[in-house]
Backbone bond lengths (Angstrom), bond angles and torsions (degrees), N, CA, C in turn:
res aa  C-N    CA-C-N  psi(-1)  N-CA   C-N-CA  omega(-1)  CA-C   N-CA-C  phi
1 X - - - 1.440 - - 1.516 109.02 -
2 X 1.496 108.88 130.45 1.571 103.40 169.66 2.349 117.68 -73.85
3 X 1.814 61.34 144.14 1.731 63.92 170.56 1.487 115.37 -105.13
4 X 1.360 113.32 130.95 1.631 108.09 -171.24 1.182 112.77 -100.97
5 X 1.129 136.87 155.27 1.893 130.13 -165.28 1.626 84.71 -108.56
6 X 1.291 127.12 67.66 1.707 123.18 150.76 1.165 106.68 -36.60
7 X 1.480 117.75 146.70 1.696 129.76 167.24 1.351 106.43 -137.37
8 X 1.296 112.04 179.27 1.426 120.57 170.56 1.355 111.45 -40.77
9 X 1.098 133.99 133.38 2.015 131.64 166.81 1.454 105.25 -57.01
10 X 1.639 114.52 122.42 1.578 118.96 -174.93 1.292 128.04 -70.42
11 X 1.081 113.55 169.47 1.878 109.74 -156.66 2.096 86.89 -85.46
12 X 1.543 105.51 173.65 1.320 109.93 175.09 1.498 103.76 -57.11
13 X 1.726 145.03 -40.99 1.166 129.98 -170.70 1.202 141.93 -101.39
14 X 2.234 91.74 29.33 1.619 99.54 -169.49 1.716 116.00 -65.33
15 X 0.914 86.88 171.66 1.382 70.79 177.58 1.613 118.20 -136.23
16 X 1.740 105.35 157.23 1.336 115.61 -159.05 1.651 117.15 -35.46
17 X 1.301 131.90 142.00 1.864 168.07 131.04 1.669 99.89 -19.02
18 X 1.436 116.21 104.20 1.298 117.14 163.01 1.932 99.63 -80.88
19 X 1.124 100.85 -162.73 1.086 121.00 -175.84 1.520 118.41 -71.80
20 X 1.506 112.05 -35.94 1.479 130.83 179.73 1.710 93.33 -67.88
21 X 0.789 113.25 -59.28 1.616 116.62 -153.73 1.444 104.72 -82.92
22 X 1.457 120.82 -36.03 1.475 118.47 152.58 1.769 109.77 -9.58
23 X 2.004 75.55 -86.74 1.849 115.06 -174.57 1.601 110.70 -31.27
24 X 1.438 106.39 -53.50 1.430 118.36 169.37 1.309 121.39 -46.72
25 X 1.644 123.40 -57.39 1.377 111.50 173.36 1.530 128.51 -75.83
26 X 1.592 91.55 -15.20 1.812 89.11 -172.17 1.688 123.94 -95.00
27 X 1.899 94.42 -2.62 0.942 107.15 170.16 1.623 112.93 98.14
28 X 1.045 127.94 8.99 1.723 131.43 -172.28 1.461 90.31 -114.57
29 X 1.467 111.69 -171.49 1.656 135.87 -168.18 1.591 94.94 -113.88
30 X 1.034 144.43 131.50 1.326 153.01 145.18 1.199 111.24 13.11
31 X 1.897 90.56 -72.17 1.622 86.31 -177.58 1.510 131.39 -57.05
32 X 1.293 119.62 -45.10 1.203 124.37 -179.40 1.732 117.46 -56.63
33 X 1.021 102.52 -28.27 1.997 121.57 152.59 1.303 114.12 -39.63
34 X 1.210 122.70 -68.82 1.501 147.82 146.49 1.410 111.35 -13.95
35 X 1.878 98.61 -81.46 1.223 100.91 -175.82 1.735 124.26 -73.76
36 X 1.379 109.17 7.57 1.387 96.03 -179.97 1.662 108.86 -130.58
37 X 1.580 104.77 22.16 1.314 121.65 168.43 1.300 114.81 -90.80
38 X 1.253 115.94 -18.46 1.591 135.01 -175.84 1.488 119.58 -103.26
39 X 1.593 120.79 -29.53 1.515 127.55 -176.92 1.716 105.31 -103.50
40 X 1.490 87.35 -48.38 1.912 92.27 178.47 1.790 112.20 -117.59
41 X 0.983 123.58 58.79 1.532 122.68 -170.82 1.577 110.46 -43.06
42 X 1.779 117.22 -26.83 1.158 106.26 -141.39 1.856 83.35 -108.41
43 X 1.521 110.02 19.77 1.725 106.10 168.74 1.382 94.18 -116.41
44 X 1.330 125.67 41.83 1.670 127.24 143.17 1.284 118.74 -132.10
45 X 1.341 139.65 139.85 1.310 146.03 170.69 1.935 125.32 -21.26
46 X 0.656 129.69 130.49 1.482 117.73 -174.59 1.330 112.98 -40.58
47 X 1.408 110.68 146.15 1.828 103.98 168.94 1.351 130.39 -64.78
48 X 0.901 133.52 -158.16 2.015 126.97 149.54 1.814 70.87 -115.17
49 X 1.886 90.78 157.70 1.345 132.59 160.17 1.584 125.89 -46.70
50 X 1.479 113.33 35.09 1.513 121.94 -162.68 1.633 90.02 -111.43
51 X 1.265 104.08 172.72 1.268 136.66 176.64 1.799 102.45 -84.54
52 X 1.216 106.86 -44.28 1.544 95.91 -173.98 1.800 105.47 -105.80
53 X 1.256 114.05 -159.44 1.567 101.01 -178.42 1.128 116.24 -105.01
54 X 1.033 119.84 103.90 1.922 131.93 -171.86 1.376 104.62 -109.90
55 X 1.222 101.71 167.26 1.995 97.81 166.38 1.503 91.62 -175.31
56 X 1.348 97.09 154.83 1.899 120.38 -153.42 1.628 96.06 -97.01
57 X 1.725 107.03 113.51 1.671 98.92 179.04 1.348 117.53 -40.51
58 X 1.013 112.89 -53.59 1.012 114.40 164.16 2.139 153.18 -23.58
59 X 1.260 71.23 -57.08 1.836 93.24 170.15 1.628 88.81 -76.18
60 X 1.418 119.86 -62.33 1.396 116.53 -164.27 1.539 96.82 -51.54
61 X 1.027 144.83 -65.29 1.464 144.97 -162.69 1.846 95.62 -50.04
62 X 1.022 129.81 -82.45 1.228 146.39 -166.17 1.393 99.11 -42.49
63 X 1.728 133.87 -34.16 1.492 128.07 161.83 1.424 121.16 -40.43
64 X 1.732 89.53 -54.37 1.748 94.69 -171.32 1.596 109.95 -80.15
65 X 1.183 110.40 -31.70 1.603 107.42 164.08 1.612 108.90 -51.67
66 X 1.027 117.62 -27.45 1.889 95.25 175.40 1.086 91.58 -105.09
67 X 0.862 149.72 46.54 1.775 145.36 -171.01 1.381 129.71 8.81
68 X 1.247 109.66 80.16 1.544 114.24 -176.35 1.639 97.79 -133.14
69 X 1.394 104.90 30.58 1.414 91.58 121.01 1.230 161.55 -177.15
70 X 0.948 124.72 -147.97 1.581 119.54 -138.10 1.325 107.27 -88.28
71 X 2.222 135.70 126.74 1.210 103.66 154.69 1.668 155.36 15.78
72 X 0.769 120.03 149.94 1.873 113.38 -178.36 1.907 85.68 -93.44
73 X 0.930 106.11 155.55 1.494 107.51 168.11 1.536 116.80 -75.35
74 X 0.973 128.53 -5.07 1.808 122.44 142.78 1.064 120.79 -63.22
75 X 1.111 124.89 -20.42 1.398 124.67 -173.77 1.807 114.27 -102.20
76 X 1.573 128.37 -5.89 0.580 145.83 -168.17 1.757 114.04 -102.57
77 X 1.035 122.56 92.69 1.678 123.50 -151.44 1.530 85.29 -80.50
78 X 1.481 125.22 141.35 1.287 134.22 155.92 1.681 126.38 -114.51
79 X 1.293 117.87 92.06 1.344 101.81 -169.57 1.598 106.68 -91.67
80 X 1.031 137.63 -5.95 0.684 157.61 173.99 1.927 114.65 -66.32
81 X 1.530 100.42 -6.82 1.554 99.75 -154.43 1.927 84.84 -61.21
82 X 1.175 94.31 171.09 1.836 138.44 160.89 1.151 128.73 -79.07
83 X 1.469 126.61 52.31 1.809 116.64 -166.96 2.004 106.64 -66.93
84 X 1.081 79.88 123.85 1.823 86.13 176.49 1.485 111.21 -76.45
85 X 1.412 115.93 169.49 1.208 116.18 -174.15 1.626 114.44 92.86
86 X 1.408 101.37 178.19 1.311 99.88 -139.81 1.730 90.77 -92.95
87 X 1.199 140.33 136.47 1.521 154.64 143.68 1.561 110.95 2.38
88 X 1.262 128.11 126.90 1.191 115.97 -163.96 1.983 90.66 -125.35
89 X 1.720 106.84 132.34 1.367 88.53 155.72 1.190 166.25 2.62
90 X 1.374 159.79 81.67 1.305 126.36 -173.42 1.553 134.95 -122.49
């Protein structure tokens, strides 16, 4: 189960969630923020209307309040994975 760092509910002029602080509440590493803003956009919270990647505590809070979302990828068993590389004997 993820643990979420809830805080006080923010005043009307907090202001927008980079990527770090996203990562921080939702429980992932930056990168994987990154990397799953680019392959799966639609397993992170909507953006705000910026040029760079922001997101409104707000909206972000109200995602996970309906729960959409998704496991941390540790928690997500893949047996199915793809080992690359070349075929080994057996």
């Amino acid at each position: 189960m993820l643990h979420l760092s809830h805080q006080e509910p923010p005043g009307p002029d907090e202001a927008l969630w980079d990527i770090t602080r996203l990562a921080g509440f939702l429980g992932y590493s930056a990168h994987t923020i990154k990397t799953m803003a680019s392959r799966n956009p639609d397993s992170l919270p909507p953006r705000a209307p910026t040029k760079m990647m922001r997101w409104s505590p707000a909206v972000v809070r109200a995602w996970v309040a309906r729960g959409q979302q998704q496991p941390s990828p540790t928690e997500q068993p893949d047996p199915q994975r793809h080992r690359g590389g070349r075929p080994r004997e057996r």
